[in-house]
PyMOL Python script that loads the backbone (N, CA, C, O; Angstrom):
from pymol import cmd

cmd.read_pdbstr("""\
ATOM      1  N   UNK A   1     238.837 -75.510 232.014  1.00  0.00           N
ATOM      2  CA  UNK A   1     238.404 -75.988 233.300  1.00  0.00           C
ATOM      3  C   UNK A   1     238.254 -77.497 233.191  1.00  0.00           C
ATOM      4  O   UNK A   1     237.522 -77.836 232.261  1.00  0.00           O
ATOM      5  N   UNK A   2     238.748 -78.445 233.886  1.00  0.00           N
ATOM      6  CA  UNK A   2     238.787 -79.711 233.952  1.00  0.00           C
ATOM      7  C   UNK A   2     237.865 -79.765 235.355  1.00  0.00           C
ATOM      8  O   UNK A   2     237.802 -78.840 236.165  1.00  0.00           O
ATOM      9  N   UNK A   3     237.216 -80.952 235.459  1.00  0.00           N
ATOM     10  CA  UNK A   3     236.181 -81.246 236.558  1.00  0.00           C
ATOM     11  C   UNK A   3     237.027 -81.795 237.174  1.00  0.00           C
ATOM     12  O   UNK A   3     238.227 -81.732 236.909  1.00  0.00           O
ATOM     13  N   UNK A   4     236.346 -82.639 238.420  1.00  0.00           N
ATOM     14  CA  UNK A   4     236.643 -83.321 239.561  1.00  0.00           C
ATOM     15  C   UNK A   4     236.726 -84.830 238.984  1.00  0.00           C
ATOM     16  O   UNK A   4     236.177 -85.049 237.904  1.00  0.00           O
ATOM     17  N   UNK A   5     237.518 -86.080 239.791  1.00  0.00           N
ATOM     18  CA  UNK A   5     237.920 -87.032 238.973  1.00  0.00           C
ATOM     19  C   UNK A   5     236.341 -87.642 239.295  1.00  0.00           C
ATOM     20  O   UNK A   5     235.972 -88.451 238.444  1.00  0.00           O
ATOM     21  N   UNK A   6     235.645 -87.451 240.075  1.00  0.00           N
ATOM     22  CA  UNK A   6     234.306 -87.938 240.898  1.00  0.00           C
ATOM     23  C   UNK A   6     233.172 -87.085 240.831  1.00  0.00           C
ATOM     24  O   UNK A   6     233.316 -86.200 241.673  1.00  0.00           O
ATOM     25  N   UNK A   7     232.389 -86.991 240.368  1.00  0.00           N
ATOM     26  CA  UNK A   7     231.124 -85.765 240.405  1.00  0.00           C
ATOM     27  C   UNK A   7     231.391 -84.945 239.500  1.00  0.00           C
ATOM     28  O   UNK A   7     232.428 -84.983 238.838  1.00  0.00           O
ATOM     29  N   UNK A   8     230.481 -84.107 239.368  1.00  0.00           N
ATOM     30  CA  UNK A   8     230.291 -83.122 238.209  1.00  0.00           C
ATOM     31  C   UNK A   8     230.819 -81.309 238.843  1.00  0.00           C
ATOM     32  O   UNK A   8     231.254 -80.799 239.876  1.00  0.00           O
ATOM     33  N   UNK A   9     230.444 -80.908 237.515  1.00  0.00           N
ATOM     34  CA  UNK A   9     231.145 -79.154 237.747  1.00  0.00           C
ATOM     35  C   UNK A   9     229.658 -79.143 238.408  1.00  0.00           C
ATOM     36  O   UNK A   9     228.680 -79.887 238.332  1.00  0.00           O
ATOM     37  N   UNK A  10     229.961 -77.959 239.080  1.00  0.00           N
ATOM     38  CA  UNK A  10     229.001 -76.936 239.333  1.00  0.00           C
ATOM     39  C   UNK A  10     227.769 -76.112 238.562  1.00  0.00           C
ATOM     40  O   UNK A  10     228.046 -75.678 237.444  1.00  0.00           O
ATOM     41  N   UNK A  11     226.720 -75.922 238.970  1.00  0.00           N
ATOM     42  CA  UNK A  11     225.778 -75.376 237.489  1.00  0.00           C
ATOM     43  C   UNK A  11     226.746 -74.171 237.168  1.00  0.00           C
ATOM     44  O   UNK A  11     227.120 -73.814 236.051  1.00  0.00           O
ATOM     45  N   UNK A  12     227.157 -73.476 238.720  1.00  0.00           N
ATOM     46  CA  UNK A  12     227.420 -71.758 238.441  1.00  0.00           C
ATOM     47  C   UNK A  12     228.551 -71.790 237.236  1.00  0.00           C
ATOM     48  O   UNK A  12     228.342 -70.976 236.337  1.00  0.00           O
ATOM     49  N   UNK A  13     229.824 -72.698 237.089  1.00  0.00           N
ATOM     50  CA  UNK A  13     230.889 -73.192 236.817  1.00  0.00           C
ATOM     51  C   UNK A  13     230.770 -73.495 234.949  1.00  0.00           C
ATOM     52  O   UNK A  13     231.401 -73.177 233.941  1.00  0.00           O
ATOM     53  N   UNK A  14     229.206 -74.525 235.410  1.00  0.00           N
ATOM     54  CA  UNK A  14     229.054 -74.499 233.587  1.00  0.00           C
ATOM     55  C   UNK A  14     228.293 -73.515 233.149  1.00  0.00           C
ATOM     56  O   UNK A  14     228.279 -73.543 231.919  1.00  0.00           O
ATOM     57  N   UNK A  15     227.638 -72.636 233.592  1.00  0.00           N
ATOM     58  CA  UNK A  15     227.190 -71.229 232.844  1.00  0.00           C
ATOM     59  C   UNK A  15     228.958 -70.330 232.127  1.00  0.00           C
ATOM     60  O   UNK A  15     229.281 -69.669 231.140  1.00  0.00           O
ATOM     61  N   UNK A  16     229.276 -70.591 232.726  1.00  0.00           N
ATOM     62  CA  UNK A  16     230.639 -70.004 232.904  1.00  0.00           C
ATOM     63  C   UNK A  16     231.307 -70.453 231.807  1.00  0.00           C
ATOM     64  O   UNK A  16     232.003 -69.572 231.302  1.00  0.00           O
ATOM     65  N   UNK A  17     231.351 -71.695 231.157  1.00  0.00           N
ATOM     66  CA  UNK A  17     232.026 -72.336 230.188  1.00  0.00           C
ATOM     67  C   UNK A  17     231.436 -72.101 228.630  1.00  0.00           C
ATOM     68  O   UNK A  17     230.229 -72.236 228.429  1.00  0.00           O
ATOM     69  N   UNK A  18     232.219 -71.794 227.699  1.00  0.00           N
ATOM     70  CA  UNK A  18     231.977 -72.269 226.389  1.00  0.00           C
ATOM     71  C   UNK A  18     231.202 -72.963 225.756  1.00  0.00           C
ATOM     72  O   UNK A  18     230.034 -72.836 225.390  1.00  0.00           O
ATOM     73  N   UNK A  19     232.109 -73.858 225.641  1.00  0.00           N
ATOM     74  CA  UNK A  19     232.091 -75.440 225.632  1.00  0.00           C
ATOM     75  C   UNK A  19     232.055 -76.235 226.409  1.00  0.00           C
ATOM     76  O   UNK A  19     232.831 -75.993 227.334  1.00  0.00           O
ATOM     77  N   UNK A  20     231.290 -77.486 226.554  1.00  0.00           N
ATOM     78  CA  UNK A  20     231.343 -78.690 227.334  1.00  0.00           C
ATOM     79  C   UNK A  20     232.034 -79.897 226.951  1.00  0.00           C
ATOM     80  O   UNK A  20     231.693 -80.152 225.796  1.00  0.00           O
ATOM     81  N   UNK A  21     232.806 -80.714 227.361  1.00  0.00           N
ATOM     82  CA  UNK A  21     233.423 -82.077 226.502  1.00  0.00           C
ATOM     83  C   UNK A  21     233.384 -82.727 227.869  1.00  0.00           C
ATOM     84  O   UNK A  21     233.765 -82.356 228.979  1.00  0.00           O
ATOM     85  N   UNK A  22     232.568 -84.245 227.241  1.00  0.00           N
ATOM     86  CA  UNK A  22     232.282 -85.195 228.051  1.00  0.00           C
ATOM     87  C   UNK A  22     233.090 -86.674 227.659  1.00  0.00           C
ATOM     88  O   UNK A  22     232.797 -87.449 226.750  1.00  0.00           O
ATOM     89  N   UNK A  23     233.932 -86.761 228.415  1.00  0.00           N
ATOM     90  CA  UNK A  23     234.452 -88.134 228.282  1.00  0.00           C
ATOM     91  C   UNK A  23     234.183 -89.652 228.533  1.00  0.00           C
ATOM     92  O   UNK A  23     235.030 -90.296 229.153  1.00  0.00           O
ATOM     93  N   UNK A  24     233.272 -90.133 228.171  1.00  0.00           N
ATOM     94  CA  UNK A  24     232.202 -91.424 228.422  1.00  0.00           C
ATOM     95  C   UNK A  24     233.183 -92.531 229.023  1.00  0.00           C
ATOM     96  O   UNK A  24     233.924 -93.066 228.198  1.00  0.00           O
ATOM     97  N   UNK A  25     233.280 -92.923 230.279  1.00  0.00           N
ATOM     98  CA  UNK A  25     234.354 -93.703 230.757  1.00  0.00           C
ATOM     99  C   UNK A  25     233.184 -95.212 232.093  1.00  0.00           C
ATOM    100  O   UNK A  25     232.290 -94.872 232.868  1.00  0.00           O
ATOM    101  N   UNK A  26     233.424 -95.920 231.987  1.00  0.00           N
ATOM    102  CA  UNK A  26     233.039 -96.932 233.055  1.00  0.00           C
ATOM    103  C   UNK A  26     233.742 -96.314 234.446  1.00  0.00           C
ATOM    104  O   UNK A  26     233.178 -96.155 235.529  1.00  0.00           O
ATOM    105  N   UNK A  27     235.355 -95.964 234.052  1.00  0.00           N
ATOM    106  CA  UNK A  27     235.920 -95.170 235.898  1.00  0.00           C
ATOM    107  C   UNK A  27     235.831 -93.736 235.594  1.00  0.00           C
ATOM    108  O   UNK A  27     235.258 -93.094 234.714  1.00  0.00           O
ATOM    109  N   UNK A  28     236.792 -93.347 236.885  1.00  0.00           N
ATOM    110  CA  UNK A  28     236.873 -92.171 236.811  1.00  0.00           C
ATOM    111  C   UNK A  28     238.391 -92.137 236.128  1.00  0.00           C
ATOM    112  O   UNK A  28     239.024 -93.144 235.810  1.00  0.00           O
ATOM    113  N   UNK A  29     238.701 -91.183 236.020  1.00  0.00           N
ATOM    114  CA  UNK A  29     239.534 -90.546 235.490  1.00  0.00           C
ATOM    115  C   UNK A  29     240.654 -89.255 235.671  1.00  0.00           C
ATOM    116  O   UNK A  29     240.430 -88.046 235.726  1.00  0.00           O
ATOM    117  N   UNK A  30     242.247 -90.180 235.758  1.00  0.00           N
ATOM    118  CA  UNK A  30     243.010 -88.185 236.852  1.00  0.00           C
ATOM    119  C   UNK A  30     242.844 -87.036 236.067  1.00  0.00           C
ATOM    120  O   UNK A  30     242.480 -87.459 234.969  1.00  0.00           O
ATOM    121  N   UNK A  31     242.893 -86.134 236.038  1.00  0.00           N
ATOM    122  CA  UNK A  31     242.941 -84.963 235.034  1.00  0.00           C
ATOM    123  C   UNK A  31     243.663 -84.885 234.567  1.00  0.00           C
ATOM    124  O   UNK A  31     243.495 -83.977 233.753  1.00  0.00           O
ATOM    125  N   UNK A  32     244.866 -85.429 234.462  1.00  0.00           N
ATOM    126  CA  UNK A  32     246.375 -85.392 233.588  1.00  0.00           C
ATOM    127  C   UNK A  32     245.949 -86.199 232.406  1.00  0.00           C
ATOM    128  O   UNK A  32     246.048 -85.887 231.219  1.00  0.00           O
ATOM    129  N   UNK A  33     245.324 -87.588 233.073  1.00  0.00           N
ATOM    130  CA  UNK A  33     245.054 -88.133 231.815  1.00  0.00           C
ATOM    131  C   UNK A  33     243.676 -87.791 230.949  1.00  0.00           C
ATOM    132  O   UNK A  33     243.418 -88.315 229.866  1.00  0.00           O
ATOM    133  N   UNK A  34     242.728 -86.685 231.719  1.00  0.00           N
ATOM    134  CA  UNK A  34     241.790 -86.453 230.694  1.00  0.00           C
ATOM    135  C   UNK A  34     242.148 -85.466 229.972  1.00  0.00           C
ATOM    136  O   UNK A  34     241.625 -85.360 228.863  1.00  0.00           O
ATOM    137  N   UNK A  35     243.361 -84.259 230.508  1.00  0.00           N
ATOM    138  CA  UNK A  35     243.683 -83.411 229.684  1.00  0.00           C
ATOM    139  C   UNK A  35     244.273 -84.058 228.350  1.00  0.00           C
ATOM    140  O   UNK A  35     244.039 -83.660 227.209  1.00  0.00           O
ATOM    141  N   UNK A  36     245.028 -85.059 228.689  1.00  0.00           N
ATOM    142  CA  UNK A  36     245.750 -85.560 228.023  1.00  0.00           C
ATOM    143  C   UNK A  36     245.031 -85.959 226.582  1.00  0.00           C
ATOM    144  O   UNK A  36     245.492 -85.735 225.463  1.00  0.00           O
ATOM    145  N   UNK A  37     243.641 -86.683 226.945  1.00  0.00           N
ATOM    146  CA  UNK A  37     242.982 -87.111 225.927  1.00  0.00           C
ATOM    147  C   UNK A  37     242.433 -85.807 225.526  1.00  0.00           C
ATOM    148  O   UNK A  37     242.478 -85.716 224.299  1.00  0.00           O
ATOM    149  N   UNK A  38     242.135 -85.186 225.857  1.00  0.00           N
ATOM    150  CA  UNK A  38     241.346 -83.515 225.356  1.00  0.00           C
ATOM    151  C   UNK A  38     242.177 -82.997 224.097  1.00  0.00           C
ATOM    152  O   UNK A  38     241.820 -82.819 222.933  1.00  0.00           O
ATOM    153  N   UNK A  39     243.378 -82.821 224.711  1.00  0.00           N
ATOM    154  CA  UNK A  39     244.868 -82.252 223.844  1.00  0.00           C
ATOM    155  C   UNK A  39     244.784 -83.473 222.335  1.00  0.00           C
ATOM    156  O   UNK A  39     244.612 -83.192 221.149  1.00  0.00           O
ATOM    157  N   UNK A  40     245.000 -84.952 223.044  1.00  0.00           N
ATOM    158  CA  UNK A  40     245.376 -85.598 221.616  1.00  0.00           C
ATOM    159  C   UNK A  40     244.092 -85.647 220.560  1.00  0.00           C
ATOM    160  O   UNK A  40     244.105 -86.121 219.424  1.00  0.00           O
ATOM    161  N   UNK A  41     242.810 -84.925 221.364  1.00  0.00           N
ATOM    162  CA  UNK A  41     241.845 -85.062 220.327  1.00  0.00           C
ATOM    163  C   UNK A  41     241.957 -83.895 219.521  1.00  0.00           C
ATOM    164  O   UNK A  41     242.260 -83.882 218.328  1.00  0.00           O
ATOM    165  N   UNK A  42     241.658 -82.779 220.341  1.00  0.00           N
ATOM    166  CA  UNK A  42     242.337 -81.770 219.342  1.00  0.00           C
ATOM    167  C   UNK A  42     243.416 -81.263 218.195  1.00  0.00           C
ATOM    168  O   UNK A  42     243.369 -80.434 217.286  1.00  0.00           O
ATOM    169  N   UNK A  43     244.463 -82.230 218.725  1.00  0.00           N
ATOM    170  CA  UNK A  43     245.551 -81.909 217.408  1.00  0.00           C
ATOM    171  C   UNK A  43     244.884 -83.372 216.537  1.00  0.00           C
ATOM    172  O   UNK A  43     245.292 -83.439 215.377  1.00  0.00           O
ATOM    173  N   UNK A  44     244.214 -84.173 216.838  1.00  0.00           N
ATOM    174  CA  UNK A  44     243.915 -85.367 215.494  1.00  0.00           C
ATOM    175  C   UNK A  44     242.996 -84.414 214.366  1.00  0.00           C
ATOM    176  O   UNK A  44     243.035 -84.180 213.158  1.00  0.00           O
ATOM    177  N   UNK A  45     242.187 -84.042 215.500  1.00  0.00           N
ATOM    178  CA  UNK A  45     240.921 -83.274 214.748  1.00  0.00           C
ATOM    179  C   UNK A  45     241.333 -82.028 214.023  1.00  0.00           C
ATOM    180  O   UNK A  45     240.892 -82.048 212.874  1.00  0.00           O
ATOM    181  N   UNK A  46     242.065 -80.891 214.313  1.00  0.00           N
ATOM    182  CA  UNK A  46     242.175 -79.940 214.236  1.00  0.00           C
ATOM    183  C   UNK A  46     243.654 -80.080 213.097  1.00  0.00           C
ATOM    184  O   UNK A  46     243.652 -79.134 212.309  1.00  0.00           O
ATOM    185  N   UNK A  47     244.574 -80.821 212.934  1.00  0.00           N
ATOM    186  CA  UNK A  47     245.625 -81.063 211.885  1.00  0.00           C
ATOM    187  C   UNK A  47     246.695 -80.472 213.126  1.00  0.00           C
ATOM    188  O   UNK A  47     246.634 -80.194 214.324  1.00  0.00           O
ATOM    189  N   UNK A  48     247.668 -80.474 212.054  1.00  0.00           N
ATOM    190  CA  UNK A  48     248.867 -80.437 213.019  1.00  0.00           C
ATOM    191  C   UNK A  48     248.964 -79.149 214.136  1.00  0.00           C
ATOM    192  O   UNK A  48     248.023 -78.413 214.431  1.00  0.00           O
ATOM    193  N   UNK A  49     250.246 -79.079 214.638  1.00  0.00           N
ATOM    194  CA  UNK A  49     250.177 -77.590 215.341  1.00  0.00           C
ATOM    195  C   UNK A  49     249.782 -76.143 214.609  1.00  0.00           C
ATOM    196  O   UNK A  49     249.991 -75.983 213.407  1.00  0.00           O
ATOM    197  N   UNK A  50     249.262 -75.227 215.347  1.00  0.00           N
ATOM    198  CA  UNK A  50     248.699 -74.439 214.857  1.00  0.00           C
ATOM    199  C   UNK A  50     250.087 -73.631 215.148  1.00  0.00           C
ATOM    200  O   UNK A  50     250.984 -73.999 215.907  1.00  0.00           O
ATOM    201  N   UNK A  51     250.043 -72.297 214.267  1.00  0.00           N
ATOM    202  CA  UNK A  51     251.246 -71.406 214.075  1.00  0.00           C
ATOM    203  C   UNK A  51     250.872 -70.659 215.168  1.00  0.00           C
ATOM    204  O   UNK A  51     249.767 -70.373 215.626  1.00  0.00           O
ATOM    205  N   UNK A  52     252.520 -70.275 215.656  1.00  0.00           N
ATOM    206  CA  UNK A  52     252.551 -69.402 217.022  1.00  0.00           C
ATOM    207  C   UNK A  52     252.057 -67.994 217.010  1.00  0.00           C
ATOM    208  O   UNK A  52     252.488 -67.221 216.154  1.00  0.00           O
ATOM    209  N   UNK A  53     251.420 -67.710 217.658  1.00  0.00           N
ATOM    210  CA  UNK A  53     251.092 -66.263 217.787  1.00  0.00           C
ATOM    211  C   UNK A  53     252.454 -65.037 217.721  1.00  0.00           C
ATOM    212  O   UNK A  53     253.352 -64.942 218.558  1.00  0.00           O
ATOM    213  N   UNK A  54     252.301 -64.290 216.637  1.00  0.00           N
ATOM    214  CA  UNK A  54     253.365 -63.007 216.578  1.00  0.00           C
ATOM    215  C   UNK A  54     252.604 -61.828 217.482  1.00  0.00           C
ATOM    216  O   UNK A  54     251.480 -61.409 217.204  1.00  0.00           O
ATOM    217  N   UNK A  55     253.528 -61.290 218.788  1.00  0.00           N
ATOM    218  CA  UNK A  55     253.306 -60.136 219.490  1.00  0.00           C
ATOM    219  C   UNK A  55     253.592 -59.026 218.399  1.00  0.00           C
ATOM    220  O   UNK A  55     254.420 -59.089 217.491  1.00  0.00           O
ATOM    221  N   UNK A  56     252.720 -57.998 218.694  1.00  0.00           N
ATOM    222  CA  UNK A  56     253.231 -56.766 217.548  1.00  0.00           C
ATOM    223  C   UNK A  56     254.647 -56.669 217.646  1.00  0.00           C
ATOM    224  O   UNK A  56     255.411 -57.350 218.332  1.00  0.00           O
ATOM    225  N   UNK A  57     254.989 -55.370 216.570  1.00  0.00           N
ATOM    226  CA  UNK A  57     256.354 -55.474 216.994  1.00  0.00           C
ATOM    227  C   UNK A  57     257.685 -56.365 216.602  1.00  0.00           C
ATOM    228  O   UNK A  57     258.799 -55.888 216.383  1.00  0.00           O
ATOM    229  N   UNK A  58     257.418 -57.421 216.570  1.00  0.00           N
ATOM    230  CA  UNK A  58     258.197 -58.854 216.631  1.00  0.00           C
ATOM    231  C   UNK A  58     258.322 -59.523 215.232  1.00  0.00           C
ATOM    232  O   UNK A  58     257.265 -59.806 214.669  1.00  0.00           O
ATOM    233  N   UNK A  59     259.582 -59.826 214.562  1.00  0.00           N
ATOM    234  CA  UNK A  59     259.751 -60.136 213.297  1.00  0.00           C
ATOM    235  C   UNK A  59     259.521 -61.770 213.844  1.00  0.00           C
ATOM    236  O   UNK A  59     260.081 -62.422 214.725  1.00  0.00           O
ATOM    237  N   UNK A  60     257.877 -62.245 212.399  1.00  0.00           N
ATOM    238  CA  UNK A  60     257.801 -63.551 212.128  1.00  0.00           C
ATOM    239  C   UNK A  60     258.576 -64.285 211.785  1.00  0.00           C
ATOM    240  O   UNK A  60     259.357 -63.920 210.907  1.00  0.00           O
ATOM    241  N   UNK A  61     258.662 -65.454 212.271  1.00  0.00           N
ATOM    242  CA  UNK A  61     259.752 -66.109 212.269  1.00  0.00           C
ATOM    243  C   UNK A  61     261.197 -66.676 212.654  1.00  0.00           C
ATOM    244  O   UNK A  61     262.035 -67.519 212.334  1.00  0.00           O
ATOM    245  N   UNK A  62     260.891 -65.522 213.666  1.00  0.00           N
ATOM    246  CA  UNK A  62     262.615 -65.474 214.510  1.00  0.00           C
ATOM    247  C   UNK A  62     261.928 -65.459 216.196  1.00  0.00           C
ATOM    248  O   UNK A  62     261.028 -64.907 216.828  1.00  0.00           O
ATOM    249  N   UNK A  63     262.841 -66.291 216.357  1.00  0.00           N
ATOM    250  CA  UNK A  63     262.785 -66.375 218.470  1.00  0.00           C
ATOM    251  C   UNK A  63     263.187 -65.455 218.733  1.00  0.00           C
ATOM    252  O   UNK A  63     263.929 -65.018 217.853  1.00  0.00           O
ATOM    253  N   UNK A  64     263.085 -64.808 219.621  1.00  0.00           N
ATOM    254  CA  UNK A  64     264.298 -63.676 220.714  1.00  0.00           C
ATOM    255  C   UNK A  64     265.410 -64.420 221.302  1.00  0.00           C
ATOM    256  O   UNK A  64     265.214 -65.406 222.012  1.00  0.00           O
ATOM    257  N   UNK A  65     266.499 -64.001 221.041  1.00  0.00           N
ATOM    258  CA  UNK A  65     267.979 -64.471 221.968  1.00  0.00           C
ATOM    259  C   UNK A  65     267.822 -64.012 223.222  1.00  0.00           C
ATOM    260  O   UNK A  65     268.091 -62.837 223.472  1.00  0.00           O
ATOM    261  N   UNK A  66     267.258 -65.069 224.413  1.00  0.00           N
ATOM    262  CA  UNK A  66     267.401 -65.346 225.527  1.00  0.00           C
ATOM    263  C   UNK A  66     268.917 -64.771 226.078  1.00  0.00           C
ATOM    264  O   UNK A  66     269.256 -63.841 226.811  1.00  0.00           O
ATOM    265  N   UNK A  67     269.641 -65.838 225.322  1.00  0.00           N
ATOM    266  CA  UNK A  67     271.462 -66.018 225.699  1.00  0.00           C
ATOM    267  C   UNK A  67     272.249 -65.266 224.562  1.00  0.00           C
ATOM    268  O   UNK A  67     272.249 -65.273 223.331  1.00  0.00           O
ATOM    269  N   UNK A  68     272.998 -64.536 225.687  1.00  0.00           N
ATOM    270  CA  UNK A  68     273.791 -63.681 224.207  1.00  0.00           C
ATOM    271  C   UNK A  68     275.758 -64.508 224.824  1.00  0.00           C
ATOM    272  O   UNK A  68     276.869 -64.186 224.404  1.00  0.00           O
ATOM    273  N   UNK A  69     275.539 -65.126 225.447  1.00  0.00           N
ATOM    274  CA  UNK A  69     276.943 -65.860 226.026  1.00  0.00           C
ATOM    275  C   UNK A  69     276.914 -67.269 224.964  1.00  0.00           C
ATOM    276  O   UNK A  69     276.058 -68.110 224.691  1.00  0.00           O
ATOM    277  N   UNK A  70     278.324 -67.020 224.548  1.00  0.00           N
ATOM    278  CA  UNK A  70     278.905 -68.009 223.382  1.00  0.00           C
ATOM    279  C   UNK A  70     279.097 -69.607 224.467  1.00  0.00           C
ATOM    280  O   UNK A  70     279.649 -69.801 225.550  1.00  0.00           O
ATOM    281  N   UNK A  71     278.411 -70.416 223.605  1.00  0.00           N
ATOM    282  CA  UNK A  71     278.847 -71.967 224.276  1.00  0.00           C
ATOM    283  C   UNK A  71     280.139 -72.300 224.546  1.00  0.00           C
ATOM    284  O   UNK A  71     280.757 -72.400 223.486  1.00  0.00           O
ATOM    285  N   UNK A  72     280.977 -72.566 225.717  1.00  0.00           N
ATOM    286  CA  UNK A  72     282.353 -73.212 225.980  1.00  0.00           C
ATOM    287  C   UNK A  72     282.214 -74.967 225.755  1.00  0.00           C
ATOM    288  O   UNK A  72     281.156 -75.593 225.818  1.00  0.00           O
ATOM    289  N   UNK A  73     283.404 -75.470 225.514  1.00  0.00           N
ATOM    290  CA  UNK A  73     283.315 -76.634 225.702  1.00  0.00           C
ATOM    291  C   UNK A  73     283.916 -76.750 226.881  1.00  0.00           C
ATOM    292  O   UNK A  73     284.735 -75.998 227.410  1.00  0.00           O
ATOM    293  N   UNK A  74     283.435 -77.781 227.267  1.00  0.00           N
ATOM    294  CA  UNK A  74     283.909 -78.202 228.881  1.00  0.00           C
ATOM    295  C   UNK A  74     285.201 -79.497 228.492  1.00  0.00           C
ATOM    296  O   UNK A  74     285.413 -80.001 227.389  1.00  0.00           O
ATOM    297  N   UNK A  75     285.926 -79.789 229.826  1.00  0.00           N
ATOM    298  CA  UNK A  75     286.729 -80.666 229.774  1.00  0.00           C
ATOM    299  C   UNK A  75     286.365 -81.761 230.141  1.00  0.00           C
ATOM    300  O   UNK A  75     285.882 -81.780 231.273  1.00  0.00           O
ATOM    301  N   UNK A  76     286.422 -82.880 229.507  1.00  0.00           N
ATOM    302  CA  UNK A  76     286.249 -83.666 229.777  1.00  0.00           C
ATOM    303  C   UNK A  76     286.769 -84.593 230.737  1.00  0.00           C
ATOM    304  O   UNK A  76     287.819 -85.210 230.556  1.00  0.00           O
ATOM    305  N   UNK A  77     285.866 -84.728 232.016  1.00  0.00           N
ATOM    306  CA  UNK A  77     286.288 -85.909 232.999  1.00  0.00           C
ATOM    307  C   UNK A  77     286.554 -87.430 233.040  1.00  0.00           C
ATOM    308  O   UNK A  77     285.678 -88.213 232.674  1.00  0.00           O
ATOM    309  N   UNK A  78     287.888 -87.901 233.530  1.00  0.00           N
ATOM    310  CA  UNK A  78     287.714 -89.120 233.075  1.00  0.00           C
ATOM    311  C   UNK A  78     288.182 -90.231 234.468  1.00  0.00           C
ATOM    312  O   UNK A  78     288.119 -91.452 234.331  1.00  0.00           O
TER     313      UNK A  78
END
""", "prot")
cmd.dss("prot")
cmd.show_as("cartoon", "prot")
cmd.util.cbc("prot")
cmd.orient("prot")
């Protein structure tokens, strides 16, 4: 849940939450760019990407083939 760029959450809103993270700023702030800072704090703090979740079932390590159609080359326009 990201707040409003102006005013605060709601009490009902923060009972509701986890966690709280407060971003100490002189302005306000769009939510793209506070997500933004949320995200780059987490991967500084937390080390690199975390490993993808395996659905049961599903051999680690391998994607699913979306596309089973072989790439053509196209002709080139000139």
């Amino acid at each position: 849940m990201l707040g409003p760029e102006r005013g605060v959450l709601s009490a009902g809103v923060i009972a509701r939450c986890h966690h709280l993270v407060r971003i100490p700023t002189a302005f306000s702030l769009n939510v793209a760019t506070a997500g933004a800072i949320v995200m780059y704090d987490r991967l500084r703090s937390l080390g690199r990407f975390a490993s993808r979740p395996v659905a049961g079932g599903s051999l680690p390590g391998r994607s699913p083939s979306t596309c089973k159609a072989v790439p053509r080359r196209r002709k080139r326009l000139i």
